[in-house]
DODO-844062 format. One record per residue (C-alpha): residue in one letter; x, y, z. Coordinates in pm, whole numbers, padded with zeros to 5 digits, always signed. Layout:
N
AXYZ/...
END
This chain:
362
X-00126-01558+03135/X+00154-01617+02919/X+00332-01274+02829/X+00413-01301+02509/X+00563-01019+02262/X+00519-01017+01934/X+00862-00857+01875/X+00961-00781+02274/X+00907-00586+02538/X+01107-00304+02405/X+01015-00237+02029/X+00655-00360+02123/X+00639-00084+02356/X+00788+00170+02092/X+00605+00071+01831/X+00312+00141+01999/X+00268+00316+02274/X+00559+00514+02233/X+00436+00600+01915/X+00126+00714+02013/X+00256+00902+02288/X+00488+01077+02067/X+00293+01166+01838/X+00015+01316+02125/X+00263+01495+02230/X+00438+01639+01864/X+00052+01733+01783/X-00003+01895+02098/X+00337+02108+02074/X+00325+02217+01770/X+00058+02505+01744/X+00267+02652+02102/X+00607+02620+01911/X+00449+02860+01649/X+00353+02589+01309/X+00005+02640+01141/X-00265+02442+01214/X-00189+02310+00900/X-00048+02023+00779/X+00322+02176+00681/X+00552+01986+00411/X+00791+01849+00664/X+00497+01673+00877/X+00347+01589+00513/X+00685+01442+00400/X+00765+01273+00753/X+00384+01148+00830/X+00234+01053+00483/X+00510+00999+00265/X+00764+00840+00467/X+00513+00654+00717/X+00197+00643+00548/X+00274+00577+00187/X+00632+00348+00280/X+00405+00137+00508/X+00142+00092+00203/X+00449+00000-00027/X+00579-00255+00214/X+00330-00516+00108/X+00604-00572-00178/X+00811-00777+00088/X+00541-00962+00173/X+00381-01087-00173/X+00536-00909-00514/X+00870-00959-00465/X+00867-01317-00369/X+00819-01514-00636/X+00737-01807-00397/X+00477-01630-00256/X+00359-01530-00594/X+00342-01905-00757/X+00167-02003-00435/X-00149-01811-00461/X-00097-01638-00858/X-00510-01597-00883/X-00538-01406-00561/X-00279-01171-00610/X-00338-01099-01003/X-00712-01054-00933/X-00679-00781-00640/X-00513-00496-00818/X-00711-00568-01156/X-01058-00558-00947/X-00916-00278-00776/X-00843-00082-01036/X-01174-00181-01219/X-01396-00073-00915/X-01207+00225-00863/X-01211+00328-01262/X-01591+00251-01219/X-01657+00448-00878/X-01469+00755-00993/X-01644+00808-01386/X-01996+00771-01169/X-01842+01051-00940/X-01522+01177-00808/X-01704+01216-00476/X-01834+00835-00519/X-01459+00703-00555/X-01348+00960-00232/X-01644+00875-00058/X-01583+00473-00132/X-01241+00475-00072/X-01224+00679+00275/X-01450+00412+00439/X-01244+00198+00305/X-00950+00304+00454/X-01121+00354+00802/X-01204+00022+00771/X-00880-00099+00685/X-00759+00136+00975/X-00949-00056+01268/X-00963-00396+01115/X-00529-00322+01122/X-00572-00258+01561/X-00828-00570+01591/X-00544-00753+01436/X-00234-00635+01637/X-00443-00782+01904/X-00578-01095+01777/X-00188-01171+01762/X-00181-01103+02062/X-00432-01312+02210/X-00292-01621+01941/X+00090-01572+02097/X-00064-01573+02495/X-00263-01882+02442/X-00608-01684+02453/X-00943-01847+02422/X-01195-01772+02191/X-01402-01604+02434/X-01121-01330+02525/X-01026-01284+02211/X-01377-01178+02117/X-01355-00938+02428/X-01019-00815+02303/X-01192-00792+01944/X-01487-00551+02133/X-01246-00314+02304/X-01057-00225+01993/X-01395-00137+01808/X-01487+00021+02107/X-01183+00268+02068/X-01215+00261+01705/X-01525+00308+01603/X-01687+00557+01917/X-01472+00827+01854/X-01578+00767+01410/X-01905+00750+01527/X-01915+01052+01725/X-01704+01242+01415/X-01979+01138+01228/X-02256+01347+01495/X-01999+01657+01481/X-01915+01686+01075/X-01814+01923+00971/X-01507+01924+01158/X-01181+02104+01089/X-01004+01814+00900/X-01148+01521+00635/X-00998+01164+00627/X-00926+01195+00222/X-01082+01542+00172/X-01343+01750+00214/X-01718+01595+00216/X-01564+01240+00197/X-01747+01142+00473/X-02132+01118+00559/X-02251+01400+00798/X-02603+01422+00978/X-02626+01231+01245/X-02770+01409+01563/X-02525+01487+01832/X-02670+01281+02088/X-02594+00950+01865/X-02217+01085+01900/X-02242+01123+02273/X-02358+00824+02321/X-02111+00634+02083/X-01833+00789+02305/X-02051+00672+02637/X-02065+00287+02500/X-01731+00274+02449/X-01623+00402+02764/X-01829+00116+02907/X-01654-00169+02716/X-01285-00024+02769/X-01379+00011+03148/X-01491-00355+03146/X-01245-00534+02918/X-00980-00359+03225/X-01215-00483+03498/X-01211-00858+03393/X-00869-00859+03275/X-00796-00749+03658/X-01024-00961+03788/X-00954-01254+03609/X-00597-01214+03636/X-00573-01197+03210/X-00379-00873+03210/X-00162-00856+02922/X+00121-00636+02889/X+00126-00627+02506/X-00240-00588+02480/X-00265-00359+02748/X+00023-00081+02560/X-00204-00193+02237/X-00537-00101+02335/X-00406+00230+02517/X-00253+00352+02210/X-00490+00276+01980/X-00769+00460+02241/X-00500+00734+02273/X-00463+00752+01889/X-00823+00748+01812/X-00962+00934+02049/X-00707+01182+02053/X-00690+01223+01678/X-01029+01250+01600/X-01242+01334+01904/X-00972+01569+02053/X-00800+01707+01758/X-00892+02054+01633/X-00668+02075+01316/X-00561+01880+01025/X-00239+01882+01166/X-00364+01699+01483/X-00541+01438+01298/X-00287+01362+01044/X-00008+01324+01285/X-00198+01081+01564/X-00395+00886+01252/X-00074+00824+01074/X+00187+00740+01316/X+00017+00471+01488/X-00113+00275+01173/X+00225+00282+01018/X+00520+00249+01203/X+00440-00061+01373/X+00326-00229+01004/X+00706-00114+00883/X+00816-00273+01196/X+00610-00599+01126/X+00751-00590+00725/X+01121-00596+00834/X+01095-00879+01063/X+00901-01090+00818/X+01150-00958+00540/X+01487-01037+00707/X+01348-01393+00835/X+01199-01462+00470/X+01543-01337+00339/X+01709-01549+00520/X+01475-01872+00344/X+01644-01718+00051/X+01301-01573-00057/X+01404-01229-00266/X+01666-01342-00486/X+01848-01066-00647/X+01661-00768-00408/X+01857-00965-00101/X+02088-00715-00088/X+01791-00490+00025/X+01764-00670+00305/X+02163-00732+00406/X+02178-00351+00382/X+01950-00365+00729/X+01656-00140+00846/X+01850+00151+00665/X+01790-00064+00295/X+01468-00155+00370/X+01337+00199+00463/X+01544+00356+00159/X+01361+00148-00080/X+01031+00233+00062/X+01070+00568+00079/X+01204+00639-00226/X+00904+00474-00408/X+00694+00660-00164/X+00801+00951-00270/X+00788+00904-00624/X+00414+00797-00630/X+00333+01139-00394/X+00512+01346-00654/X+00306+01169-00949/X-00026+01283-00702/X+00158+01625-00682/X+00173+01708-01041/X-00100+01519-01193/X-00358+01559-00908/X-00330+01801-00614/X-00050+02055-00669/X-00085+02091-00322/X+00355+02098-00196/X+00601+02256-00449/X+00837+02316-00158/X+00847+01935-00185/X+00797+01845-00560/X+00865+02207-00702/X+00611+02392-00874/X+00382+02317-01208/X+00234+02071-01332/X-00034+01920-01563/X-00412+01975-01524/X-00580+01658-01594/X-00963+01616-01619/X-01279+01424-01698/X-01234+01039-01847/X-00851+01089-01826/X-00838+01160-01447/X-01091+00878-01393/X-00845+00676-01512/X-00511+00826-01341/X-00667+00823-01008/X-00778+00471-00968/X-00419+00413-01083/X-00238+00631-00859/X-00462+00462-00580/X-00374+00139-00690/X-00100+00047-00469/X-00324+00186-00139/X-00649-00024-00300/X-00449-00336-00351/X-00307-00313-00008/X-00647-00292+00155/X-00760-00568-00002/X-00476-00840+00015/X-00443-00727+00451/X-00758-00937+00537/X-00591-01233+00352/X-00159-01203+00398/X-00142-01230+00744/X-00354-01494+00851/X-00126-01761+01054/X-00386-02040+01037/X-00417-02031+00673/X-00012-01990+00602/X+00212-02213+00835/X+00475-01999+00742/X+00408-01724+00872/X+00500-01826+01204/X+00892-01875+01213/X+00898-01576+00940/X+00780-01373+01187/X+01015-01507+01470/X+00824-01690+01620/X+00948-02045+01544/X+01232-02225+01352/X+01346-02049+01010/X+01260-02347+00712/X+01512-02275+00465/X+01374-02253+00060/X+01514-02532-00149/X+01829-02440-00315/X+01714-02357-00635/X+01515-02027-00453/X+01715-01850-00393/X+01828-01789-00788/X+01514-01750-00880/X+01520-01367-01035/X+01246-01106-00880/X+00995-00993-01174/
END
């Protein structure tokens, strides 16, 4: 089988298994090195704003900033945040606990559908056939969804996905058990015929490890917000970041961003600066409108904001999370965009016409 990366053998193996590794081990260290079982404000700044958030913002790079991209597909990408928005503005004057509710599934969703990808690229880079990649498919919703299942037998637990009641308890115990049983089954036999049949990937070996590591570990293991946040985080984010400056710097190269090139000259540093600091800036507006949850981090105060006003604010301060989730399933589909392929590295850089590169970012 063709060993294929889909950056190499080093920053695949960072990005994901040494990700999940680390953060195993951070999450495991922590409560013996004396921090609270909850989440503190540098894990919260380091985890969700700077990971989490920053990865969620990177989906600029990839449609809003490139007015190529834009003029290509203009329905598609005007419709997304406007139905998000509306659905979300909808959801939440029904019931706050409706939109929370909604929108954690959501994510989850977003969250495994994210793994099955990493290794449907996979599969597509070693020459897979359809028939493997539907195994591959089954082992990453084996690792995925058996530990959610089994969260789902054992709520309440110690830590929420958005917050507290957001997701559906009352399953018996038993259906958890044996959620965790089945997929124990199809990881053991995905190894078995890879062995067997001599289809043992490298790359999709690190990737299903970590993501069983990461799921498992963050959810089935994990006793403390701190645990989960760390392990669910880490994993989902840092290779998408790694994914969004590799596509960025090739489509840069095209000429694709115009005036926001120098973003891109300035290197992983640039790219990560921007992110960050619009990461940041969104968290504080959820700080001070919202949760009031970290003045260490956004300083104290605020403004209380309720009823038809806050069913509007929240939808809005989701809206860059909402519109992410939905354009994923469509932005990264190599048969359906040809260009995809060098942009990521993986072929011949096609340079924009000359006029592209002039062409002013909205």
């Amino acid at each position: 089988m063709s060993q294929r990366w889909l950056f190499s053998p080093v920053v695949d193996g960072l990005a994901f298994a040494g990700t999940a590794l680390l953060s195993f081990a951070l999450a495991l260290s922590l409560p013996f090195l004396g921090v609270s079982t909850e989440t503190p404000p540098w894990v919260f700044l380091l985890f969700v704003v700077f990971i989490d958030v920053a990865h969620v913002w990177s989906t600029l790079f990839r449609v809003y900033l490139d007015p190529e991209e834009l003029r290509r597909r203009p329905l598609l990408y005007t419709a997304a945040p406007l139905l998000a928005y509306g659905l979300g503005v909808a959801a939440h004057a029904l019931s706050p606990e409706l939109f929370w509710r909604v929108l954690a599934y959501v994510a989850a969703w977003h969250f495994i559908r994210q793994q099955v990808g990493w290794m449907v690229l996979y599969g597509r880079r070693a020459g897979s056939g359809e028939r493997e990649l539907n195994f591959d498919r089954a082992a990453i919703f084996a690792a995925t969804l058996g530990p959610v299942v089994w969260w789902h037998a054992h709520l309440p637990r110690a830590f929420w996905w958005f917050r507290e009641g957001d997701f559906i308890g009352g399953l018996p115990a038993w259906v958890g058990t044996a959620a965790l049983a089945v997929h124990a089954v199809v990881l053991l036999g995905w190894l078995v015929q890879a062995l067997v049949f001599r289809r043992l990937h490298l790359g999709k070996s690190l990737l299903l490890f970590a993501t069983w590591l990461s799921w498992f570990g963050g959810i089935v293991w994990a006793q403390s917000d701190l645990a989960f946040t760390v392990m669910n985080v880490a994993l989902h984010g840092v290779p998408y970041l790694v994914l969004l400056h590799r596509y960025a710097k090739h489509r840069n190269e095209e000429g694709g961003y115009g005036r926001l090139s120098w973003v891109l000259r300035a290197g992983g540093p640039g790219f990560l600066l921007l992110l960050w600091v619009l990461a940041f800036f969104e968290e504080l507006a959820w700080d001070k409108l919202v949760w009031h949850e970290h003045p260490m981090l956004f300083g104290a105060g605020g403004f209380e904001v309720e009823g038809a006003l806050l069913a509007l604010l929240v939808p809005l301060l989701s809206l860059p999370q909402t519109t992410h989730y939905l354009l994923d399933g469509f932005i990264w589909k190599t048969k359906a965009d040809p260009r995809l392929t060098p942009r990521l590295g993986w072929g011949p850089i096609v340079r924009s016409a000359p006029h592209a590169a002039t062409v002013n970012t909205p």
